[in-house]
C-alpha positions as CSV (number, residue, x, y, z in Angstrom):
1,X,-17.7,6.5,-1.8
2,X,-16.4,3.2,-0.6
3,X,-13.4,1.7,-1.7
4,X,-14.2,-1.3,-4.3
5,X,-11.7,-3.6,-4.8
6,X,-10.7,-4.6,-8.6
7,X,-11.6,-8.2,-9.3
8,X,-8.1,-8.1,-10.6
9,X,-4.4,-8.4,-8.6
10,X,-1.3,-7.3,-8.6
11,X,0.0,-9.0,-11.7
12,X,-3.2,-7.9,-13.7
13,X,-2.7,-4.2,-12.5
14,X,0.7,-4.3,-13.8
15,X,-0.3,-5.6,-17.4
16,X,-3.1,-3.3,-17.5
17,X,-0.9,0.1,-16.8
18,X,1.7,-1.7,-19.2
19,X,-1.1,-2.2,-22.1
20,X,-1.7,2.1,-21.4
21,X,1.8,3.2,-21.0
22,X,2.3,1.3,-24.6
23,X,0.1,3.9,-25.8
24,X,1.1,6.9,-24.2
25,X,4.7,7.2,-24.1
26,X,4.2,10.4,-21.3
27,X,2.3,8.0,-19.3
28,X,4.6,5.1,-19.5
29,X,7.3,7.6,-18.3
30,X,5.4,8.6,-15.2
31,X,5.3,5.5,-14.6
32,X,8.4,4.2,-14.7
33,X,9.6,7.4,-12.8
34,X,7.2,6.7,-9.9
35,X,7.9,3.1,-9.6
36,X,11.7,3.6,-9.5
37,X,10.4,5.8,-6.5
38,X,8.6,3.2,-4.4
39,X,12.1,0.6,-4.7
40,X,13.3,-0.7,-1.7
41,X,16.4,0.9,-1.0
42,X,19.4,-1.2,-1.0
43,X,17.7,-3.8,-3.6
44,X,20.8,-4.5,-5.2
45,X,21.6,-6.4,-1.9
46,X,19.1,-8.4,-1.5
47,X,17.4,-11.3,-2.9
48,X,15.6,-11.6,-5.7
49,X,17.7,-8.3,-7.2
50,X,14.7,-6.4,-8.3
51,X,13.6,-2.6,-7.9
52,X,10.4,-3.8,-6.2
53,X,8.7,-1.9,-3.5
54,X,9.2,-3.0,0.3
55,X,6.1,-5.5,1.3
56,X,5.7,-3.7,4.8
57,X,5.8,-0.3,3.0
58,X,3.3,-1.2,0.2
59,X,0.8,-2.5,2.5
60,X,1.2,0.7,4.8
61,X,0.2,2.6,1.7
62,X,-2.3,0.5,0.5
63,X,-3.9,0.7,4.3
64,X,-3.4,4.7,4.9
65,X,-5.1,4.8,1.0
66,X,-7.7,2.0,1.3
67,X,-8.3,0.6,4.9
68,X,-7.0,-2.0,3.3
69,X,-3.3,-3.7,3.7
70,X,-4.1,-6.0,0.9
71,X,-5.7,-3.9,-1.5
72,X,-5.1,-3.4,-5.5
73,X,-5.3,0.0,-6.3
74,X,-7.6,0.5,-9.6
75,X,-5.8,1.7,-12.9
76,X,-6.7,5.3,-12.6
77,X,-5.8,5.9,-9.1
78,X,-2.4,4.7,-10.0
79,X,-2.3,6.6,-13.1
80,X,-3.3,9.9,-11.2
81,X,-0.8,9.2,-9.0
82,X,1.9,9.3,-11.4
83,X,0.6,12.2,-13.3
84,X,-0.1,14.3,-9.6
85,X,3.6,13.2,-9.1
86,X,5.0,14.9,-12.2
87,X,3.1,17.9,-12.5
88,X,3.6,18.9,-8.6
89,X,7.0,17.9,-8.4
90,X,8.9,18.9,-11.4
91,X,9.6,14.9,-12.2
């Protein structure tokens, strides 16, 4: 099935998987685990001090995921993603 992009971006897939993780306290954990993972290493140094994922990085996995280097991934792939992460990896 082809890849359909949510009419929403990246702001509104963050306050949707904030909205779940306020309800599920496991998933909000897997979350926050797996998004400490994708930081840009050596954020501290630079500007604008945040944990946030490397640009050229996130649209490399957005394009190996999607065929798309600016796609949104939907809610559930994300949250798969995190849960995948925990149960294979011990995290």
């Amino acid at each position: 099935m082809p890849y359909e992009p949510p009419t929403y971006g990246w702001p509104g897939l963050t306050m949707r998987l904030t909205l779940r993780a306020l309800v599920n306290p496991r998933l909000a954990v897997d979350l926050l685990r797996t998004a400490w993972a994708f930081r840009r290493r050596g954020w501290l140094t630079r500007v604008p001090f945040l944990p946030l994922p490397d640009a050229t990085y996130l649209r490399w996995r957005m394009y190996t995921a999607y065929a798309d280097e600016k796609a949104v991934p939907p809610v559930e792939d994300v949250i798969g993603f995190a849960r995948w992460r925990r149960e294979t990896m011990g995290v």
